[in-house]
N, C-alpha and C positions, 0 to 999 in steps of 0.2 A: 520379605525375602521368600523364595521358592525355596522346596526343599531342596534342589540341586543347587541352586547357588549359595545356601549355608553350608549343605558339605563343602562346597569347595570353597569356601572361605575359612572353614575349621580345617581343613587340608593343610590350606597358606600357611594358618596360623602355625601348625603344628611341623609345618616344613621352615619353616621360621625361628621356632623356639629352636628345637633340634641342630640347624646353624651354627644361631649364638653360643650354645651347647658347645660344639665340636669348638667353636673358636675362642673360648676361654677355658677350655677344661684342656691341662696340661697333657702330653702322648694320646689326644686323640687326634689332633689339629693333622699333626703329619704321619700318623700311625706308628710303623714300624720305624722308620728313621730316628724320629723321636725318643723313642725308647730306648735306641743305642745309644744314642746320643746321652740319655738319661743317665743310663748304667755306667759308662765312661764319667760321666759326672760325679757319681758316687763312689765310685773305684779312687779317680781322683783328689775328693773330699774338697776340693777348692772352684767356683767358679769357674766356670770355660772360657773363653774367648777367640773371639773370629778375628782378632788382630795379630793375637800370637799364634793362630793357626795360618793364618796368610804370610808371615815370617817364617815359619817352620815350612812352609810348602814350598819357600820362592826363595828358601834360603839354600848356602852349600853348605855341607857338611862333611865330617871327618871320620874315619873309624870304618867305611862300607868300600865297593868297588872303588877305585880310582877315577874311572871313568861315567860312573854314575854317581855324582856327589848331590844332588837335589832330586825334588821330585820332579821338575819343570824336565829335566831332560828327557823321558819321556813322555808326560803328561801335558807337558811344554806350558807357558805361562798364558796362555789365552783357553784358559779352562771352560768355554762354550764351544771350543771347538776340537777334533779330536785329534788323539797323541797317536805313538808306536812304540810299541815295543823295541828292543832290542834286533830281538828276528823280523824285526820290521810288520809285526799284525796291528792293524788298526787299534787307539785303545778309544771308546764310547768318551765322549765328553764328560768331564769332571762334576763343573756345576750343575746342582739341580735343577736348578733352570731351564737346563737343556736337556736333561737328561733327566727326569721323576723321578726314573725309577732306582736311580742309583743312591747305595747305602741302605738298602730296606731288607734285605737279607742277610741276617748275624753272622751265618756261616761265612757264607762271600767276604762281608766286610774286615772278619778277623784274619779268616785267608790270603787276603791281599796284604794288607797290613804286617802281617807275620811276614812276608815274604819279601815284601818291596822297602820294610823297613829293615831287616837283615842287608839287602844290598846298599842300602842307601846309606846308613848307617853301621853296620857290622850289628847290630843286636835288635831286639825289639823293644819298639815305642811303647812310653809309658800311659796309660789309659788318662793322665790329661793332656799327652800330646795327642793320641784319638781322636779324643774330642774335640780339643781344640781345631784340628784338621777338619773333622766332621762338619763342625760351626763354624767355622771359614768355607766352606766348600758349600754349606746349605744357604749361605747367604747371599749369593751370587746368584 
């Protein structure tokens, strides 16, 4: 081998390792998202779940505005595509999928939450409903 095509095979290699790295080592894979995600997890002390976060999003509830009893009514139920607000401003699409970069920001995350879950429900959600929203929301 030349000396330039062993570098760039030690390059490969190490661009390679590094990878599998990032794709087995837990909060590095998705970065920041992860990490909330993480922290809701500990807060809640029980397993998450993207099934009871997909019920709690698409479900209605009791206790918040009358007129805003789920999250679907503004965020609507086709979460790759985007909702409105009340005042009618566009809201970014939900799933990550369509949207990366949503939920990577703590402050943001808890901001919304605090507030959308006050209307939604009259109080704030408890850190394994978070997350459970969160891991229903990042699995889409």
């Amino acid at each position: 081998m030349t000396t330039l095509s062993t570098r760039v095979a030690i390059a490969a290699a190490i661009a390679a390792l590094a990878a599998a790295a990032v794709a087995v080592t837990p909060g590095l894979a998705g970065g920041p998202r992860d990490a909330i995600i993480a922290s809701y997890a500990a807060k809640a002390g029980k397993p998450l779940s993207a099934e009871r976060g997909r019920q709690f999003f698409m479900g209605t509830h009791q206790g918040g505005k009358p007129d805003i009893n789920s999250c679907t009514v503004c965020h609507t139920r086709n979460l790759k595509g985007p909702g409105r607000t009340r005042a009618g401003k566009p809201i970014d699409p939900m799933a990550v999928s369509a949207n990366p970069n949503r939920f990577t920001d703590p402050k943001k995350v808890e901001k919304w939450f605090r507030r959308n879950c006050k209307t939604v429900l009259g109080r704030e959600c408890t850190p394994l409903e978070k997350g459970d929203v969160l891991t229903f929301l990042s699995s889409i």
